[in-house]
C-alpha positions as CSV (number, residue, x, y, z in Angstrom):
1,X,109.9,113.4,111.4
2,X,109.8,109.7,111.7
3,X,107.0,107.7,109.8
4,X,103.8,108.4,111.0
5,X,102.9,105.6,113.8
6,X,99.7,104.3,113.8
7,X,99.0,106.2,116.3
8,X,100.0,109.8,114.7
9,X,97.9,107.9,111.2
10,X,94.9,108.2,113.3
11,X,95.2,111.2,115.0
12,X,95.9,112.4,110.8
13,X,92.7,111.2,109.5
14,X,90.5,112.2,112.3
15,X,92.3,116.1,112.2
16,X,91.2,115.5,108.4
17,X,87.5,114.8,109.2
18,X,87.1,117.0,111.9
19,X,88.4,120.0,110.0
20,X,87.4,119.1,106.4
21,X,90.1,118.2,104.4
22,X,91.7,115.5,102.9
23,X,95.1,114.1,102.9
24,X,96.9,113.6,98.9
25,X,98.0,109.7,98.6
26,X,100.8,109.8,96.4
27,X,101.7,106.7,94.3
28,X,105.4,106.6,93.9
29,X,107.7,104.0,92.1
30,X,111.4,104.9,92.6
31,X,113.6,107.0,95.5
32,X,113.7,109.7,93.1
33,X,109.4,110.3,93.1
34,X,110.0,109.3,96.2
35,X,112.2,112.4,97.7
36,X,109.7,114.3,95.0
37,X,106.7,113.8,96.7
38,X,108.6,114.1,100.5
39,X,109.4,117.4,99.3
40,X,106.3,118.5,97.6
41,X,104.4,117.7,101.5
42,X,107.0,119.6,103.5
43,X,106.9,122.8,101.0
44,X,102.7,122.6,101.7
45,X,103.0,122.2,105.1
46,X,101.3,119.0,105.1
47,X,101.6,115.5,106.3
48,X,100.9,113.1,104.0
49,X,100.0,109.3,102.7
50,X,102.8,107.9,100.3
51,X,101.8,104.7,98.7
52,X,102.9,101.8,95.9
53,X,100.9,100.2,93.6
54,X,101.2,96.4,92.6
55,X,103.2,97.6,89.6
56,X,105.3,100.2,91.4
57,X,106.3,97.5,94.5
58,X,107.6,95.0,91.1
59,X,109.3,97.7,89.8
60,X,110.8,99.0,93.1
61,X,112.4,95.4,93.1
62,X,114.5,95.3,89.7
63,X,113.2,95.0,86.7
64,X,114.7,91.2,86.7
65,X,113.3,90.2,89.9
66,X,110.2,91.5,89.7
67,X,109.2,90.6,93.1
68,X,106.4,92.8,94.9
69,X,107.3,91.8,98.7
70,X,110.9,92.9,98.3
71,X,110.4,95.8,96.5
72,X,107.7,97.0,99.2
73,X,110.0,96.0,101.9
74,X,113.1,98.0,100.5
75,X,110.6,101.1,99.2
76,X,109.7,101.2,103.3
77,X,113.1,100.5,104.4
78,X,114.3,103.6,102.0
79,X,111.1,105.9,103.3
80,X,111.8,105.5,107.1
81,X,115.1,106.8,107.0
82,X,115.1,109.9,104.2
83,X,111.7,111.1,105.8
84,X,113.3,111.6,109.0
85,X,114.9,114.7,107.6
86,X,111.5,116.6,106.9
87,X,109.1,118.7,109.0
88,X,105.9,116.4,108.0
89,X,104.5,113.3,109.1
90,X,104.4,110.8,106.4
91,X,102.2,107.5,106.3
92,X,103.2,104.4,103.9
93,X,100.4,102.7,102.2
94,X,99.9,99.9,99.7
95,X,97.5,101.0,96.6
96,X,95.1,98.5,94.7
97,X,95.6,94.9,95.3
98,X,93.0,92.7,93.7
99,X,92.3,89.2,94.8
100,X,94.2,87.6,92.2
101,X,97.6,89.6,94.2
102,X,96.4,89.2,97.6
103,X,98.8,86.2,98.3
104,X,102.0,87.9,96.7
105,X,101.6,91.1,97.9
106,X,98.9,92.1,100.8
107,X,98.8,88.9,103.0
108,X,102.9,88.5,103.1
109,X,103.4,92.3,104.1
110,X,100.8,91.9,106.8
111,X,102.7,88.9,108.1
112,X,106.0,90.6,108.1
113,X,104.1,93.7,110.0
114,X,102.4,91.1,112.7
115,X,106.4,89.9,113.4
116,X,107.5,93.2,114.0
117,X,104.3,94.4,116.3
118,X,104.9,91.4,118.6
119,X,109.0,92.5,118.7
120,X,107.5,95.8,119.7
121,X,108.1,97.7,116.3
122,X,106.1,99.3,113.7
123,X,104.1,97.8,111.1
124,X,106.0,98.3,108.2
125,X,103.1,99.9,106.7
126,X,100.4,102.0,108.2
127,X,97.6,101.0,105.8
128,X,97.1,98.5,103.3
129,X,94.4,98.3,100.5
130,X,92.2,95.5,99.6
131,X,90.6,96.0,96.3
132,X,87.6,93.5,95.8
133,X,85.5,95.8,93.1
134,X,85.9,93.0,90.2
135,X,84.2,90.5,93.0
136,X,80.3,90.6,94.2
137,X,80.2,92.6,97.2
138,X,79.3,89.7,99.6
139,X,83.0,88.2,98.8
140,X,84.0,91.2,98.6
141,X,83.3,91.9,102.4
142,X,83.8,88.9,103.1
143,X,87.7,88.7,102.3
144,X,87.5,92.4,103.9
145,X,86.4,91.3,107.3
146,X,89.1,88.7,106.8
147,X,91.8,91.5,106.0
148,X,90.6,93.8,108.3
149,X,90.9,91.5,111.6
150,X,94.4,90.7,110.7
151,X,95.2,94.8,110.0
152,X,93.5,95.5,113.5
153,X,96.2,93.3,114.9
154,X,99.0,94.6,113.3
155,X,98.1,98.4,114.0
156,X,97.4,98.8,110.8
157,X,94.4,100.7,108.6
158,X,92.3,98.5,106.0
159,X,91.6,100.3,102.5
160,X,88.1,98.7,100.5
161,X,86.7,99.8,97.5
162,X,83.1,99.6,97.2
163,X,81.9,99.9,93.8
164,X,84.1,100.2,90.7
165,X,86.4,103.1,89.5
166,X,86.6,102.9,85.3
167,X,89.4,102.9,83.0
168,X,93.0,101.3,83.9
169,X,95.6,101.0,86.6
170,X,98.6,98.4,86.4
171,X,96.5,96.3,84.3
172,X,93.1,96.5,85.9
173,X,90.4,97.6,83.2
174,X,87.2,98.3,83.8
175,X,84.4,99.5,82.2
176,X,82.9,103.3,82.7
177,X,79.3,102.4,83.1
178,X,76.3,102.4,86.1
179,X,78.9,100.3,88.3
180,X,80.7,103.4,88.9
181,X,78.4,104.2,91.2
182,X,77.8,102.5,94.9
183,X,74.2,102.7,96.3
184,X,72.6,103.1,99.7
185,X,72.6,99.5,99.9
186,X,76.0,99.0,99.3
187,X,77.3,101.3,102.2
188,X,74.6,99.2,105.0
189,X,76.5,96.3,103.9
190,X,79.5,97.4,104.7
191,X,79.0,99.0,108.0
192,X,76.9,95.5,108.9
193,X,79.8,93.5,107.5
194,X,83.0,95.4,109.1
195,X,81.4,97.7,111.4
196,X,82.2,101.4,112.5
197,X,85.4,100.9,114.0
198,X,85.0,98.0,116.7
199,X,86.5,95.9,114.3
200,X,89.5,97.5,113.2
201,X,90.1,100.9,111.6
202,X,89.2,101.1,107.4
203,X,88.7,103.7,104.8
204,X,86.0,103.0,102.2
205,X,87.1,103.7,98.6
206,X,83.1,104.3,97.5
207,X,82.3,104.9,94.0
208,X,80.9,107.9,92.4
209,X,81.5,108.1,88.7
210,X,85.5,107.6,89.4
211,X,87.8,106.6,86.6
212,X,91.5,105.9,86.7
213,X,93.3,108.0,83.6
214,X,93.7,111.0,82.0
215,X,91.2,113.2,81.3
216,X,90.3,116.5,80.7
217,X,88.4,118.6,83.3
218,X,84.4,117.9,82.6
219,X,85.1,114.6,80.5
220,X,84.6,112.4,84.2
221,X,81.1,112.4,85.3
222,X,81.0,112.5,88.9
223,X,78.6,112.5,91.2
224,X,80.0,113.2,94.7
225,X,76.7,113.9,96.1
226,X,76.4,109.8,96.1
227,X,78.9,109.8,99.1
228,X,76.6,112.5,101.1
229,X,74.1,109.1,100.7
230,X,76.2,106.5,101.3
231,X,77.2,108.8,104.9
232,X,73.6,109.2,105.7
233,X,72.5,105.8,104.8
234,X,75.4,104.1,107.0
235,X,74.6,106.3,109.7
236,X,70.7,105.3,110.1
237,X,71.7,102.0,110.1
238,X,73.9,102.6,112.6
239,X,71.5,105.0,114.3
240,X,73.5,108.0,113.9
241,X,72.4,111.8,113.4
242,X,71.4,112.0,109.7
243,X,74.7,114.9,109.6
244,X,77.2,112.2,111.0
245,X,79.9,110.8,108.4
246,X,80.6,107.4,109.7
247,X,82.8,106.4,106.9
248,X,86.6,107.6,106.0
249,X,86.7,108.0,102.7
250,X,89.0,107.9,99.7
251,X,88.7,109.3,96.4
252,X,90.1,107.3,93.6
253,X,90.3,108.2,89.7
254,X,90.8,111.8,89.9
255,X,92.3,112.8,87.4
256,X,90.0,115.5,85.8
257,X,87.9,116.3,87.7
258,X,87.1,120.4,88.8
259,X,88.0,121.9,91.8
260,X,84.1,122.3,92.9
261,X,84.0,118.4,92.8
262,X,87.1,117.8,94.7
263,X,85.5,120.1,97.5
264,X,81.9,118.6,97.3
265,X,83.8,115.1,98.0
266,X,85.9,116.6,100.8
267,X,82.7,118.3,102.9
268,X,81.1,114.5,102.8
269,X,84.0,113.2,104.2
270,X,87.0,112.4,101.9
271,X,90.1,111.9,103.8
272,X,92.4,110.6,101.4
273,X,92.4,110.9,97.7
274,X,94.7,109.0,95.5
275,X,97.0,111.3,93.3
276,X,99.5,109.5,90.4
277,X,98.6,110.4,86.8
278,X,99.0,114.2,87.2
279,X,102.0,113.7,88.9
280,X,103.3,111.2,86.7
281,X,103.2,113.9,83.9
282,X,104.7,116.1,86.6
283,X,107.7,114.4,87.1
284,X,108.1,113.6,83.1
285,X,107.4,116.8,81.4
286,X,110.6,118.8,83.0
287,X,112.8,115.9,81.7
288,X,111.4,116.1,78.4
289,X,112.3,120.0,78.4
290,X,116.0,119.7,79.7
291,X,116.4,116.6,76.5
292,X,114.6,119.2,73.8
293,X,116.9,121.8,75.4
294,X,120.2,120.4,75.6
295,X,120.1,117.5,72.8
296,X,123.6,118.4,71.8
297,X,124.8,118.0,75.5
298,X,122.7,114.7,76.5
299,X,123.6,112.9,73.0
300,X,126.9,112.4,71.3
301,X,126.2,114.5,68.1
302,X,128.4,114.1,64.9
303,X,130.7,111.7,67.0
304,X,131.5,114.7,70.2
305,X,131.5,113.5,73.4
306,X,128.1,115.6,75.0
307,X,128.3,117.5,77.9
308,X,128.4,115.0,81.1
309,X,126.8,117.7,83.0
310,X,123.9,117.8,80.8
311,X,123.4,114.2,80.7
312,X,124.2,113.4,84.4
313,X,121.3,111.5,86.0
314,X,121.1,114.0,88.6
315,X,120.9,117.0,86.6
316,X,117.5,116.4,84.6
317,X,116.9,114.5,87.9
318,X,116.2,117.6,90.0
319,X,114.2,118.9,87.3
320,X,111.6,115.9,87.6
321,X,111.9,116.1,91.1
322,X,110.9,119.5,91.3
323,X,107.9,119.7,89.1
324,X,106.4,116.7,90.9
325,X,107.4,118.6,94.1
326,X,105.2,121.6,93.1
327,X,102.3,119.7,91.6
328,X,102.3,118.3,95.1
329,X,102.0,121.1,96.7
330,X,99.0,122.1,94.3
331,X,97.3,118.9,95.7
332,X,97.2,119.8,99.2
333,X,95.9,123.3,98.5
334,X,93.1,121.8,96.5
335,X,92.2,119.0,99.3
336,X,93.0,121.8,101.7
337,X,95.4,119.8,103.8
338,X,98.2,122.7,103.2
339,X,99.5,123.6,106.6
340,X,98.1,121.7,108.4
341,X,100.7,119.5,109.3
342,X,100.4,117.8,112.9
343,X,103.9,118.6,113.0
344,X,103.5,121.9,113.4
């Protein structure tokens, strides 16, 4: 399938609300996790959200360039044409892009997207994320409603964290303390600052214990009741049933946590959740295995030549690949968006 329009990224997120499940948001940072992750949503049966960090767009560039608009631009380039050849539909998304960022990463991509829309293409992206948690919330909304009107005209979906997810991503640390959790408060000032959709289309990263890392099952304490309030606070003030779940929400940090909390998160209206440290390890851990394995093959031992087989890029490569693939695939049956596929 092509890459998702905005159009088919709609019609995605509301199939995910409407039937309870929520869409795995891969971060990826080469073509090789890349094809992993294309393959891991057509062996689920399930379209998908495919996104780069700040880090991953650099890295996409060259390591001597360095440059986070180029690398985005060839990682989407790359996307729309191997994704064609699988049974899903796939969106593109930018992960967490603080405000520091916002003018070498976000704001340029959005430009690029505005020139295509009024040639009569696609955005080059589907949805974009603004992360404002290290700034009060009024700025935060602020720069959001900024964001948001300029994603509206581009066909394209705003991503805002309200609240802060703990530990570190790319170089963003944050503490693991009561911030990790939005209030009632917090989710009326959104809805009053960006609306319910009038506005533009945006998911709401909301807090509730979330911490970006490793950790074991238990260690994260989360609290995923706090987005059933959030919902039913933002739907009084918009004078909604107290069962209505005005907000699309992503999940961030999740890494840990049990399978009882991924579904609690899912029934009060999770759409998306953000899946790169398990699949990091994934990809890795197979590689590590064929080196440990064949170390007289991948290394020139006692001056022999190895076994270019062995040591052949592409033959620890489909190892990586594959693990990733099938962690994938796990995802989707935990958020329950395994075959489901619009696609059919």
């Amino acid at each position: 399938m092509p890459i998702a329009t905005p159009e088919v990224y709609a019609q995605m997120l509301d199939a995910a609300k409407e039937k309870s499940f929520a869409y795995p948001a891969i971060n990826v940072s080469s073509s090789q996790t890349l094809n992993a992750a294309l393959k891991g949503f057509a062996d689920a049966g399930s379209d998908g959200i495919i996104q780069i960090s700040t880090g991953g767009a650099e890295y996409l560039s060259g390591p001597s360039v360095k440059d986070m608009v180029t690398g985005s631009v060839a990682f989407a380039a790359y996307a729309v044409e191997v994704a064609k050849n699988y049974p899903v539909n796939i969106a593109l998304h930018t992960d967490h892009c603080p405000k520091d960022k916002l003018d070498g990463f976000v704001r340029p991509l959005l430009d690029i997207s505005a020139e295509r829309v009024a040639r009569g293409e696609a955005p080059l992206f589907q949805s974009h994320m603004w992360d404002g948690s290290a700034v009060p919330l009024e700025e935060n909304l602020q720069i959001a409603e900024e964001l948001l009107a300029k994603c509206a005209a581009a066909h394209i979906i705003l991503e805002i964290e309200v609240g802060v997810v703990g530990g570190e991503e790319d170089g963003v640390a944050n503490e693991i303390n009561d911030q990790l959790y939005t209030t009632p408060e917090d989710a009326i000032a959104t809805v009053k600052a960006l609306g319910s959709g009038e506005k533009g289309r945006y998911m709401t990263a909301l807090t509730f214990g979330n911490v970006h890392g490793v950790y074991k099952p238990g260690n994260v304490k989360l609290r995923p009741e706090i987005l059933k309030t959030a919902q039913e606070a933002a739907a009084s003030e918009l004078g909604l049933g107290s069962d209505a779940r005005p907000f699309d929400l992503v999940f961030h940090g999740g890494s840990g946590s049990t399978a009882q909390e991924i579904s609690d998160a899912v029934d009060f209206g999770v759409v998306k959740m953000n899946v790169d440290t398990d699949t990091q390890y994934a990809f890795t851990r197979p590689v590590v295995s064929h080196m440990f394995a064949n170390y007289d093959g991948v290394l020139k031992v006692d001056g022999e030549v190895g076994n270019k087989k062995l040591y052949d890029p592409r033959a620890w490569g489909k190892a990586a690949e594959a693990g990733m693939a099938a962690r994938i695939v796990e995802a989707c049956q935990n958020l329950r968006s395994a075959g489901t596929s619009l696609a059919g």
